[in-house]
C-alpha positions in Angstrom: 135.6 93.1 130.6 134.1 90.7 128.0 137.3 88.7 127.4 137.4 88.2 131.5 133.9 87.5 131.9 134.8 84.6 129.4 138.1 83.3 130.7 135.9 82.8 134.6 132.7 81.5 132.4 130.7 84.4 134.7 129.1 86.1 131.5 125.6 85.3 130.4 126.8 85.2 126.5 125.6 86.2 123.6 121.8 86.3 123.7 120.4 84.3 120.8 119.3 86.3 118.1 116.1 86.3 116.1 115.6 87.1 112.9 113.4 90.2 112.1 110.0 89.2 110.6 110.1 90.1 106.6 108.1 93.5 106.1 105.4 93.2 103.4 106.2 94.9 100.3 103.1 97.0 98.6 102.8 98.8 95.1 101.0 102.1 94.4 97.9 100.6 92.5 98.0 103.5 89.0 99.4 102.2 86.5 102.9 103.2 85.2 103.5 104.5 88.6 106.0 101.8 89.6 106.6 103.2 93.3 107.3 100.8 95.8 107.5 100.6 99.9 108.1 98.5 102.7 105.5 98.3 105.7 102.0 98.8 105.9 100.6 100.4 102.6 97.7 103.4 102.9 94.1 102.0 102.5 93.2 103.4 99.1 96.9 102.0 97.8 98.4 105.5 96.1 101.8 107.0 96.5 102.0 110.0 98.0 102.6 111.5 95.1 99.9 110.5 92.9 97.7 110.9 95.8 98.9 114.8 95.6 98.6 114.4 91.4 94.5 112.9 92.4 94.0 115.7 94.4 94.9 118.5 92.4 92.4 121.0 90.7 91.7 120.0 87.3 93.3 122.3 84.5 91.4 125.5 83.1 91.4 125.0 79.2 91.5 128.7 79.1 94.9 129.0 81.5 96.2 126.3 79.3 95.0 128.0 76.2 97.0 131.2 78.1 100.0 129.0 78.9 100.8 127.9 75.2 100.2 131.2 73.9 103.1 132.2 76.6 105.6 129.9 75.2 104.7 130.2 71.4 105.3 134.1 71.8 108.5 133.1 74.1 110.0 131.2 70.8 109.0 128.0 72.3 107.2 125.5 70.0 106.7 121.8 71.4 107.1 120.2 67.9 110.8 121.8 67.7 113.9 119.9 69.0 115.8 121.9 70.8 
């Protein structure tokens, strides 16, 4: 259909084309975060994720005291290589 619509000159063409406006570019605003996006950036600047990281409860030293008891008893000791 295209090729007769050019042979008899009846076809409207090829509409012109545009190009797309470039999309702003933002940067999570922690430092050593790094993450990157396209588009329209969330007011307070974070990444999802250290939004979520922001968000979270704040550790217990007593659960973390727990924690490292875990793993020392496991075998696990942080200053080892593995």
């Amino acid at each position: 259909m295209r090729k007769a619509d050019r042979r008899t000159g009846s076809g409207a063409g090829v509409p012109q084309q545009h190009p797309a406006a470039p999309k702003a570019k933002w940067w999570c605003v922690t430092d050593g975060c790094g993450f990157t996006a396209y588009g329209a950036g969330p007011a307070d600047g974070l990444c999802h994720d250290c939004r979520t990281e922001m968000e979270a409860d704040p550790i217990d030293p007593a659960e973390l005291a727990e924690a490292a008891r875990a793993f020392a008893a496991a075998g696990f000791h942080p200053d080892v290589a593995h």
